[in-house]
N, C-alpha and C positions, 0 to 999 in steps of 0.2 A: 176420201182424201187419199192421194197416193202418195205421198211423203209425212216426213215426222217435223218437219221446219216450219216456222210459221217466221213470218214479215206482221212486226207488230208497228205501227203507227200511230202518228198524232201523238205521241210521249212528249213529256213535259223534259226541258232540257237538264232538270233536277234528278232524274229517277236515274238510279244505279243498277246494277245487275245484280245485286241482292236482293232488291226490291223485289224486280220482277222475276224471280228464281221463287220467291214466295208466293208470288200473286199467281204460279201459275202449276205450282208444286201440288194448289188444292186441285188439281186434276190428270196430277199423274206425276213420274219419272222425269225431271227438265235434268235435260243431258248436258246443253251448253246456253250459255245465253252470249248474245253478242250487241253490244248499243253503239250505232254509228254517231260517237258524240258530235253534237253540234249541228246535227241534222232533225235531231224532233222522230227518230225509228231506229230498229231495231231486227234482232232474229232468234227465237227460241225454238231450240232443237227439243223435242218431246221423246220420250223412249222408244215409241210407236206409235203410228198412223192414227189410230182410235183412240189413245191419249189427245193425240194433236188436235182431231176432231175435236172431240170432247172439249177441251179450251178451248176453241176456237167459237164454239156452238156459245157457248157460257160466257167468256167474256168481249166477244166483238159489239162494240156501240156504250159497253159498261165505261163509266166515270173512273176515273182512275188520276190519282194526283192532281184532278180538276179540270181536266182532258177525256174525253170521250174517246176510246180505243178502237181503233181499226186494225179486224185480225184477218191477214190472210195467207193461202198457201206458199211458202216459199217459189221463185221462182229458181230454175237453176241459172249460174252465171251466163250474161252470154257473152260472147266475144265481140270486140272492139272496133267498128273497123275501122282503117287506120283512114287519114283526109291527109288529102294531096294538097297542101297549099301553092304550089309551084304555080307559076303565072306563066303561060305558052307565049 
């Protein structure tokens, strides 16, 4: 793994960022957590690479609030492109 972020999915629209700062602390250092509410995902920044592994290894497919967890590597942002609606 080459980053420390993880894209966690499939969350229940109930789970907070304490929750998962818990759930993911039994595997190291969680630096930031972030929940895109209303979306059912997320992103937990791990101290390092081998932390992140390590959760990742451990709990991707694990039951979690009644949900089956989908863990994977952050991706980085990308950019936008912009759409021309303009009609010729």
């Amino acid at each position: 793994m080459q980053g420390s972020k993880l894209f966690v999915g499939n969350l229940s629209f109930s789970v907070n960022a304490q929750q998962l700062t818990e759930l993911f602390a039994q595997y190291g250092e969680v630096k930031q957590v972030n929940i895109v509410e209303g979306k059912g995902f997320g992103f937990v920044e791990m101290a390092n690479p081998e932390e992140a592994q390590k959760a990742k290894d451990a709990l991707t497919g694990t039951e979690f609030q009644g949900r089956g967890l989908r863990i994977d590597e952050a991706r980085p942002p990308q950019k936008r492109q912009r759409r021309d609606f303009r009609r010729f």
